[in-house]
N, C-alpha and C positions, 0 to 999 in steps of 0.2 A: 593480142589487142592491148589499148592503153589505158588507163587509169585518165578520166577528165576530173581537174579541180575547176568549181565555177567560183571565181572570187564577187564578190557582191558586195559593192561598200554603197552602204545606206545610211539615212537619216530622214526620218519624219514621218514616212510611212510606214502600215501594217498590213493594212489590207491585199495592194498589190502583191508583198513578199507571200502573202499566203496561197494568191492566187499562182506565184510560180511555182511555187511549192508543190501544188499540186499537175501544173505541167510537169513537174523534176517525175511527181509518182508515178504518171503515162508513160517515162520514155522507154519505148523497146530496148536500148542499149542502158544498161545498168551498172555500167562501172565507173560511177560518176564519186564523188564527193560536192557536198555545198561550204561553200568559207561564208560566214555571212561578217562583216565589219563593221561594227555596229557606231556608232559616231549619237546617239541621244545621251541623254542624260538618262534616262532613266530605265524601267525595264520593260517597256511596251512590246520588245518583238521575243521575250520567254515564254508566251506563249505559241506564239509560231513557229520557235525552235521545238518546244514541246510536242506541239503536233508533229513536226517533221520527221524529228526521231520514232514517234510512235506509227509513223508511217514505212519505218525502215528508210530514210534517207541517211545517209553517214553526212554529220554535219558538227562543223569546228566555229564554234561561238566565239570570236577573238570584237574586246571594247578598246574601241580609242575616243578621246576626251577630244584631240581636236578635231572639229571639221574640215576634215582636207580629206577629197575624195583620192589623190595621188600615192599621197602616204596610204591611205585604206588600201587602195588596188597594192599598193608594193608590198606591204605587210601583209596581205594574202597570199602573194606568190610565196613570198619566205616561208610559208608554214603551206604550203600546198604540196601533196603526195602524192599527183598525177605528172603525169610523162609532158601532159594537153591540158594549158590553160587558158579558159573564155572569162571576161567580164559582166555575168547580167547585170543590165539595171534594174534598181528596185520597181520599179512597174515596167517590165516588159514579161513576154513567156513565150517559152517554144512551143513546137507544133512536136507530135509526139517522137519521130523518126531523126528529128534532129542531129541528136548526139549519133546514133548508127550511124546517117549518111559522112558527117566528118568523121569519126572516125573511121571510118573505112577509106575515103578519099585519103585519111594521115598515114593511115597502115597501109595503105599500096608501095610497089618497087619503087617509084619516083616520088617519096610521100614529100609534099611540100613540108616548109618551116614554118607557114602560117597559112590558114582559109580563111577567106569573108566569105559569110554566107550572107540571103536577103533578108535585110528589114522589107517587109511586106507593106506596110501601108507606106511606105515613104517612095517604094518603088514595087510598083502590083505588077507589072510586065519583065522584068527581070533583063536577062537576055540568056546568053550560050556561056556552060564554062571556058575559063581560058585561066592561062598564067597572065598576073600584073606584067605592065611593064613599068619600070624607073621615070624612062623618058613621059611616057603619059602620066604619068604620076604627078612627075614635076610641073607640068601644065595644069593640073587638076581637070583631066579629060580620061582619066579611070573610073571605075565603079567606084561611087562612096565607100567608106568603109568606118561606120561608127564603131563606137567600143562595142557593140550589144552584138555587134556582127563578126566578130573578130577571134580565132582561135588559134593561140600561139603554140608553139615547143616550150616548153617552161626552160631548158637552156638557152632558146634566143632569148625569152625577155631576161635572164639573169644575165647574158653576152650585154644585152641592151642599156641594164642599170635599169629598165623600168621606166615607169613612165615620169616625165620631168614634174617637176612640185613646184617649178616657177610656172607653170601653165595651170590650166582646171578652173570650173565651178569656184574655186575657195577665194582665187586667184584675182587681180586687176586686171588680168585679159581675160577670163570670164570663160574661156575653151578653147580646144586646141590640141589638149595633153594626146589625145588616143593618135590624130592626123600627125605631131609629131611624131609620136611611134611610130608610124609608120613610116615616114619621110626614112627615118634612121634606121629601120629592117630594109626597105627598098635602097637605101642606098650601099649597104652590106652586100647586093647582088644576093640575097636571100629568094628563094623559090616561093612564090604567094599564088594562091591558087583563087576563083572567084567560082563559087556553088553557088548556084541560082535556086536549085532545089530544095537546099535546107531554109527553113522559114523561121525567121525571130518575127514575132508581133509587138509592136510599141507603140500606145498612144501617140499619132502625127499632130504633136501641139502649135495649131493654127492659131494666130491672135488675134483671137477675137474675142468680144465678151470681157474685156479687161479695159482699164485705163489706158486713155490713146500715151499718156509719157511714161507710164509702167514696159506699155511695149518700145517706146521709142529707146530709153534707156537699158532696156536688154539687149535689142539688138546692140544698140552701141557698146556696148562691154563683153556680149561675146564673138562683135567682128575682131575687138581687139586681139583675142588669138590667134584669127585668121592672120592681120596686118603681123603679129609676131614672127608667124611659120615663114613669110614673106624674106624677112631681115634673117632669121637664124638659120635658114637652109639654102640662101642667097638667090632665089630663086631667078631665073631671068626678068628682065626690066619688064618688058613686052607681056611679062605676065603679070607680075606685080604693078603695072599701070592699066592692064584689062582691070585687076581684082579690086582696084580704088573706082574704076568707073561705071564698072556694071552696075551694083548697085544704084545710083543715078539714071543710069539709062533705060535699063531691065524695066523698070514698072509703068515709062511712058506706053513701051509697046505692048505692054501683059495686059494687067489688069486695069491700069489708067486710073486706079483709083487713088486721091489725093492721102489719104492714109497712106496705101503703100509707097507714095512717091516720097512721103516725106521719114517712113522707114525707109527709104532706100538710103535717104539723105544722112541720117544716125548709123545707117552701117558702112559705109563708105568713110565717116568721119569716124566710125570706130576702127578701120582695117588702118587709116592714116594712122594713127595714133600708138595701135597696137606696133606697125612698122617703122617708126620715129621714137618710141622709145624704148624700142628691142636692139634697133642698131646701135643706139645713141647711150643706153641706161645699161643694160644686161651684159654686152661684150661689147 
């Protein structure tokens, strides 16, 4: 079997990382390591590391000064000791079987280079395992595949170079980085596998309860990486002209409510922009 490193780049919280923490101590498969990335100022998560080690977790404490969660994820793998590397986010956690079911699905004769397993509340019916394919990929008619769901061969992502640091949270397209990774394993003809069985849990953060231009301004800044993936992976017209118009269109016939119509309107104007100044600005 293999050595899993979970890189985890963080900032701002405590409480979640404790609560993974304590998913890490449930899991039946134990040949894990945790990398935690730390990106605060200050020392709020030495206690959390404290506890983890006293709970027997093998855990590697690396601080970076800037916020960029790209850099954090890529400075994890450099210093990661497993064969099999996943990215938690600081408030998600697994379900205890986790790590067994991927690693056994990696350790099989035909082990894939990478598995998405299921974020659970984003999608609670799942479907059948299978291999990704490219071509659906390229349409965005595969299974999602967030970071929190994702576990690589620590040689592809070091093939890969990791994930891009013009993309991410830190970034003016706002997200992106983990879908380009993948764009760029999938188009290697890399073997991806999709486990419906193994379960990540992550707060499904719905907008509500905030300020209507707090949300309108998020979506708009992280369609921008949508609109990037668009321009840098060239993706077909006939899809990059669905991806500008769904958002417009999607919320007349969903939910009709005039908030989401006029999110639909900030993320359409964010996918533009993100693809107008990827083709135009970056290459």
């Amino acid at each position: 079997m293999s050595r899993v490193s979970l890189v985890m780049a963080t900032l701002g919280r405590v409480q979640e990382i404790e609560d993974f923490v304590r998913s890490l101590a449930s899991q039946t498969y134990k040949d894990y390591e945790l990398i935690i990335v730390d990106q605060n100022p200050d020392d709020r998560l030495i206690p959390v590391v404290n506890h983890a080690r006293d709970l027997g977790i093998p855990l590697v404490h690396l601080r970076q000064s800037e916020p960029n969660q790209c850099l954090a994820r890529n400075a994890g793998v450099a210093q990661a000791q497993g064969s099999i590397v996943a990215f938690p986010d600081d408030d998600c956690w697994y379900e205890a079987d986790v790590l067994e079911k991927v690693l056994s699905r990696m350790n099989e004769p035909d082990a894939p280079d990478c598995a998405v397993i299921r974020w659970i509340e984003q999608d609670p019916v799942g479907g059948k395992p299978h291999s990704l394919s490219n071509q659906l990929w390229r349409r965005f008619k595969e299974v999602q595949a967030s970071c929190i769901t994702l576990f690589f061969k620590r040689d592809l992502l070091l093939d890969m170079q990791g994930f891009d640091a013009a993309l991410g949270l830190h970034s003016w397209y706002g997200g992106g980085e983990e879908t380009d990774l993948m764009f760029r394993v999938m188009a290697n003809n890399k073997h991806v596998v999709y486990l419906p069985d193994a379960l990540v849990h992550h707060p499904f953060n719905r907008l509500i309860n905030r300020p209507f231009l707090k949300d309108f301004a998020q979506s708009r800044r992280r369609a921008r990486g949508t609109g990037a993936l668009y321009a840098k992976h060239r993706l077909d017209s006939l899809v990059v002209l669905r991806g500008f118009l769904s958002p417009l269109i999607k919320p007349w016939f969903t939910s009709k409510s005039i908030t989401r119509i006029i999110q639909g309107f900030y993320a359409s104007l964010g996918r533009i922009e993100g693809f107008l100044n990827w083709r135009f600005s970056e290459h």
